[in-house]
ZALOPA-406209 format. One record per residue: x, y, z of N, C-alpha, C in turn. Coordinates in steps of 0.02 Angstrom, whole numbers, plus 50000, padded with zeros to 5 digits. Example, Ala and Ser with C-alpha at 12.3 -4.5 7.8 and 13.67 -1.06 7.14 Angstrom:
% residues 2
506604971650390506154977550390506604983550390;506424988850354506844994750357506455000250394;
This chain:
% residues 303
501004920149535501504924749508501224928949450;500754926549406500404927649337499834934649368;499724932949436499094937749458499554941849491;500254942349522500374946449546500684951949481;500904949549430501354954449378500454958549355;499844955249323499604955749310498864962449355;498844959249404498414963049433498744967549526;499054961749557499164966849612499824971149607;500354966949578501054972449583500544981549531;500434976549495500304984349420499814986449454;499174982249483498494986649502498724993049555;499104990049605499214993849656499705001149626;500154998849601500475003549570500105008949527;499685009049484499205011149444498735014849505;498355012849563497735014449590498125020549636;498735020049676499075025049697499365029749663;499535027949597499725032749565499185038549522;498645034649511497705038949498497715042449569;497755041049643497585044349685497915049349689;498645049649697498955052749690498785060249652;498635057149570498455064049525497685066449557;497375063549575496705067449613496905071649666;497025068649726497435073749776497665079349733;497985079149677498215086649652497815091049637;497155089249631496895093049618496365097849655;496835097049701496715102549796497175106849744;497595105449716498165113349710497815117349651;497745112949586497435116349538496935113149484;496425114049447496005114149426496245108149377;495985099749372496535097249313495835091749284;495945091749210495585089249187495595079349182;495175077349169495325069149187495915066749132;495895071449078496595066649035497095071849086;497265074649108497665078649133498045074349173;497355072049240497535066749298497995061449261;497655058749190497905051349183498585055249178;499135061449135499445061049127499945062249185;499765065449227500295065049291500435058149303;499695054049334499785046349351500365043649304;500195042149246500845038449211501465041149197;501595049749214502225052049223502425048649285;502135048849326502255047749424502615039849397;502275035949377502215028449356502945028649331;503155033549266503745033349227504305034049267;504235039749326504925043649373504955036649406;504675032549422504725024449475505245019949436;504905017149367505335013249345505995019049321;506225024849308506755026449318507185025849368;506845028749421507155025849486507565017349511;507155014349500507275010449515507605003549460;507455007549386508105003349370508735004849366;508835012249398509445016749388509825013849454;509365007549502509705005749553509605004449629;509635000649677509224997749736509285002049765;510095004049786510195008049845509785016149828;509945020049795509495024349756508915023849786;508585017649755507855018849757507635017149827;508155015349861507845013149938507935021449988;508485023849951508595030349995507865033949985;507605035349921506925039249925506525035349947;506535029049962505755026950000505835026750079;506375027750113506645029650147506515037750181;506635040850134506455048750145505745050250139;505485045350093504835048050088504425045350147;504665039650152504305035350229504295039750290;504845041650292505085044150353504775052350353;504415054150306504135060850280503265058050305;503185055550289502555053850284502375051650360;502745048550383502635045950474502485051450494;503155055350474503035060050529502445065850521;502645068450459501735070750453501115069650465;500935061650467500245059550496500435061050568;500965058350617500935059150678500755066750691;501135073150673501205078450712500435080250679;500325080250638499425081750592499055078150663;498985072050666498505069250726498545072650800;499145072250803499235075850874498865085150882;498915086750815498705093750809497875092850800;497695087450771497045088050774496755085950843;497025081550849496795079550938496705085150985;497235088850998497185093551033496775098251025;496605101950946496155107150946495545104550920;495285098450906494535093650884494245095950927;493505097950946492725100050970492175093550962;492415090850911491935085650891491805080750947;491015079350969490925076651027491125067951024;491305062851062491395057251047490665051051036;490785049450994490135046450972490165040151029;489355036851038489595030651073489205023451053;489085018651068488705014551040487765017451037;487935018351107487055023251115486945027851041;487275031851025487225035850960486945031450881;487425028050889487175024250820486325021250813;486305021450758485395018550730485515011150738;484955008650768484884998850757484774998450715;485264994050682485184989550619485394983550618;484884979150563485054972450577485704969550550;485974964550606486534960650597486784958950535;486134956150491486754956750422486834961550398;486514968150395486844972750361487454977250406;487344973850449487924975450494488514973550454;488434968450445488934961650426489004965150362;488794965350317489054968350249489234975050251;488944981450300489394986150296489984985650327;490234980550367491004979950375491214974050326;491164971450298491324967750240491574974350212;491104976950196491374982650124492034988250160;491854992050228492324996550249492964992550247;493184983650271493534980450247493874981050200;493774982650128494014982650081494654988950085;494494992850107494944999250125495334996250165;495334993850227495734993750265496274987850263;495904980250205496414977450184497134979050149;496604985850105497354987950042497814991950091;497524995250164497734998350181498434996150218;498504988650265498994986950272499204980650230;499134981450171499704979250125500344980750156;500734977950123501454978050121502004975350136;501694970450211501934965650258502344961250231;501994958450164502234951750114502874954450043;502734960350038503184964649987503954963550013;504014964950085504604963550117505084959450090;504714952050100504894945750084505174944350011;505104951149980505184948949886506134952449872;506254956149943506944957549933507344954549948;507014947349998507654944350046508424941850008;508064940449955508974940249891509364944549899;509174951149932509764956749920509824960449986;509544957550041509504957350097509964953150147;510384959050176510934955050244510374951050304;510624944750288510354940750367509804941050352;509504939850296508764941350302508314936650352;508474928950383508114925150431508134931750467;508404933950513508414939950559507954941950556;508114947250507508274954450477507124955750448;507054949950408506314951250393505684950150438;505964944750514505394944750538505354950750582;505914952250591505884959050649505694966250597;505894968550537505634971950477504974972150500;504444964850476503804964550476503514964650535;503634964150596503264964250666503264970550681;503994975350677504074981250706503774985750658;503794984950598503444990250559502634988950536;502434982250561501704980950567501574985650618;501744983250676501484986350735501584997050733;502014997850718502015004650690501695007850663;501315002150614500825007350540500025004850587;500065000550642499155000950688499325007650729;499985008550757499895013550817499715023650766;500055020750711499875029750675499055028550636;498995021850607498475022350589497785023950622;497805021450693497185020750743497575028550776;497995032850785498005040050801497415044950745;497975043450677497525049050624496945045350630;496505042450627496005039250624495305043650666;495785042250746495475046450811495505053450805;495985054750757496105062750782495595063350709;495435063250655494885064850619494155063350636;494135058650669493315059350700493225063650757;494065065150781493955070050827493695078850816;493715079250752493835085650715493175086550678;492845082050645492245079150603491845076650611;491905070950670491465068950686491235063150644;490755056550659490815050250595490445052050552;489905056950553489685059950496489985064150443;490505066350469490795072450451491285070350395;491815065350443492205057750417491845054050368;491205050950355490945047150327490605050050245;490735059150256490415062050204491105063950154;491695063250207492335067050184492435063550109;492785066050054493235061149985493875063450012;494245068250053494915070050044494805070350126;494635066550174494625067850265495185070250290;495785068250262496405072750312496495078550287;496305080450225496375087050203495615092050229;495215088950250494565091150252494665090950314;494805087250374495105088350435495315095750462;496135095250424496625100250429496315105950416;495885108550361495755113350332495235114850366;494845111150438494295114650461494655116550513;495155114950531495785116450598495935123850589;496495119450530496845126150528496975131250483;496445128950434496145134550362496335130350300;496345134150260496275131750173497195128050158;497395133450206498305131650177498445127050225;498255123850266498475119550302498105111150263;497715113150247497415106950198497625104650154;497975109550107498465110350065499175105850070;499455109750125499885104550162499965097550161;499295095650196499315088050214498965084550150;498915089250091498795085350032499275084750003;499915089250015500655085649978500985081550011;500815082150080501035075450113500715068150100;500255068150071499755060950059499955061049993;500095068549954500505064149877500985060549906;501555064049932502135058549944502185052949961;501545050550038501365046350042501215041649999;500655043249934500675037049897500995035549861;501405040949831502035037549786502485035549822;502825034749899503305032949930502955025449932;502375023749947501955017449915501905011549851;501775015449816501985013549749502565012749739;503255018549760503805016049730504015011549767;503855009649840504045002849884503914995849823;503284995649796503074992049755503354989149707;503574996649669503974994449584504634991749617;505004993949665505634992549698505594985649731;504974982649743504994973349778504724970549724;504144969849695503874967649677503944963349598;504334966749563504694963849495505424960449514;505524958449597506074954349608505734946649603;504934947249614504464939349600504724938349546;504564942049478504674938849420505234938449394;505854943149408506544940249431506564933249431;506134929649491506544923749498506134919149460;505504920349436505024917749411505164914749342;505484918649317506004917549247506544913149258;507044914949290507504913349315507234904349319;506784900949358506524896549357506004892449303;506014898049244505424896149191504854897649185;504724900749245503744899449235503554908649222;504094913149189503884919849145504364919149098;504114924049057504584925248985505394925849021;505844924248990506564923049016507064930049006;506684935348963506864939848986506854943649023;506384942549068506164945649127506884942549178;507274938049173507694936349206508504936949188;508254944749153508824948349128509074953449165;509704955149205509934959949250510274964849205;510044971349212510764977449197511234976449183;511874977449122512374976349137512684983349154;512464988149182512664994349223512434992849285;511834993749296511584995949358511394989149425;511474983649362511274977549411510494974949439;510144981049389509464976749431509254974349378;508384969949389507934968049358507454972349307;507884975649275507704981549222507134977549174;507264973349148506634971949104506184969849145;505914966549211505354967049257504964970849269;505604976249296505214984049331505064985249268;505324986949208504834992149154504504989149130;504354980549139503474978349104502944979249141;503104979349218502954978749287502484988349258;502984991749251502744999949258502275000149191;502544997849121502164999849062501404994149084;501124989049100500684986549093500164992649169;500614994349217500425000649268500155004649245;500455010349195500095013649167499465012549102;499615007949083498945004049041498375005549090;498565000449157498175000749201497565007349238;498185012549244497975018149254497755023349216;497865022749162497415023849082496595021649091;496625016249113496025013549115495495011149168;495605013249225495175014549280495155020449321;494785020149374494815025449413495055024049477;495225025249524495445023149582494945018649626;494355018849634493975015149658493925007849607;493945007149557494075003149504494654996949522;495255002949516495934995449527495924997349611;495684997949632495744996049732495394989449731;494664989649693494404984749728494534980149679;494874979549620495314975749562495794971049596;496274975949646496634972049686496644969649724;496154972149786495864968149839495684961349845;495264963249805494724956849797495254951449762;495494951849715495934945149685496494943849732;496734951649763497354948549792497444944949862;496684945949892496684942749961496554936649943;496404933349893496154928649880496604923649875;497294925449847497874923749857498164923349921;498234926949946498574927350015498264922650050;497654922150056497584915350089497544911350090;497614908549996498074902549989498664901150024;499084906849992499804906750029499874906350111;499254906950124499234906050212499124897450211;498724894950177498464890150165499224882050171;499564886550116499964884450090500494882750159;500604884550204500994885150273500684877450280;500074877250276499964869550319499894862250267;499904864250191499864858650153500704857650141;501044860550158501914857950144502094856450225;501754858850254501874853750337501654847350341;501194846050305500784840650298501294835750228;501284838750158501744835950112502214834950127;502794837750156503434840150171503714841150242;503604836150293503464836450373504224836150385;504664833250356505314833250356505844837350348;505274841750311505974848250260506234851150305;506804854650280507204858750343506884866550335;506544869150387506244874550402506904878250468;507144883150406507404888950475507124892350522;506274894750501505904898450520505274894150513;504964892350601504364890250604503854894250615;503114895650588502574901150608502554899950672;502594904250726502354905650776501634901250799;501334896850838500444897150849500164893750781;500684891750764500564884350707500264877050723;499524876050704499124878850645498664886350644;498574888450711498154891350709498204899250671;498904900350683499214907550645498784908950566;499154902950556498954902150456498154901050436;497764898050511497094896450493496984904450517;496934909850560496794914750552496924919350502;
């Protein structure tokens, strides 16, 4: 709980909200204190949001979600169709040996872990959640499987356009994509769509993630004001704004490559405890009453 207030709720929040202010600066010329100051404005408009209230803050992640789908989809489909770029095949690539095989997907790894985050964030609302037995495993299957089918489209449709060299040289690829498509203003475009994207990200974040220390208090093991609710608005107001002020500290003080691999690295490290954890309370606790059994138990949790 100590690593999530500390490094993944705030890291993540902080590293999307630095990306965020870079992407802006496709529109205009901004200096690095400039960036930090958007980032921790972006950071500030979140915890407003969301201590001003759930439903609120679920309608914009909502709009913004539903903004962002659809933009990567119709962007991929547009690149697919007009891409030139020939398809690379195993024959193409240089031989290299197996372990450095092995460590350059170790490392491309690191991206693609932070990338489907989110699966477990779900789980931090079920308190304020109808039917949640239901309601979260079908959430997490249907919207897992959703974020492989757009992710592996844009994916194809930029090497379709670039090529893996092209892709591999890119810092901004969907804007560097678009803009070899369909010019300078179309790049443009799909760089305000990837702002929204990461703040519809982030604010998923500040909006689950300070419901942990909610209960964490609530039970003793954080400061007990953290297990103080609104008496207007009803939420976890002192969470979300330690949750956001230690965020922007955060984002004060790295760069985006910085808190990505800040969070990665500590936070998978966790998770597979907590995977871990599935089979030492089956083992401690063989009796307890479980509403919900893992699927392919042991082997689910050992993968």
């Amino acid at each position: 709980g100590w690593t999530m207030f500390f490094v993944v709720c705030a890291g993540t929040i902080a590293a999307l909200s630095v990306a965020a202010a870079n992407y802006m600066g496709q529109f205009v010329e901004l200096t690095p204190v400039m960036k930090q100051v958007i980032a921790v404005g972006l950071i500030l408009s979140m915890a407003v949001l969301n201590v001003r209230g759930s439903r609120g803050s679920a309608t914009v992640l909502n709009w913004t979600t539903g903004l962002k789908a659809g933009a990567i989809v119709v962007l991929s489909l547009l690149l697919l169709s007009l891409g030139t770029s020939p398809v690379a095949t195993a024959a193409d690539a240089p031989l290299i040996a197996p372990t450095s095989l092995l460590s350059a997907a170790a490392t491309a790894m690191i991206a693609v872990l932070w990338a489907y985050e989110g699966w477990q964030y779900v789980t931090f609302s079920a308190g304020e959640a109808k039917d949640p037995q239901r309601a979260l495993p079908i959430a997490i299957g249907l919207g897992t499987l959703a974020l492989i089918g757009i992710y592996l489209l844009a994916n194809f449709a930029y090497l379709a356009v670039l090529g893996p060299a092209g892709v591999a040289a890119s810092e901004r690829v969907a804007g560097d994509a678009t803009a070899a498509v369909l010019g300078p203003w179309a790049g443009k475009a799909i760089a305000l769509a990837i702002i929204v994207s990461m703040y519809s990200a982030a604010h998923a974040t500040v909006m689950t993630l300070p419901r942990v220390f909610f209960s964490m208090a609530q039970d003793k093991l954080l400061f007990a004001r953290f297990a103080e609710v609104h008496p207007k608005y009803g939420t976890p107001a002192v969470a979300i704004i330690a949750a956001c002020v230690w965020a922007a500290v955060l984002a004060l003080s790295g760069t985006f490559d910085q808190l990505l691999t800040y969070v990665v690295f500590v936070g998978w490290i966790f998770y597979a405890l907590g995977a871990a954890a599935v089979i030492v309370l089956r083992i401690k606790r063989p009796d307890a009453v479980r509403p919900y059994r893992v699927p392919g138990y042991p082997l689910t949790p050992l993968l």
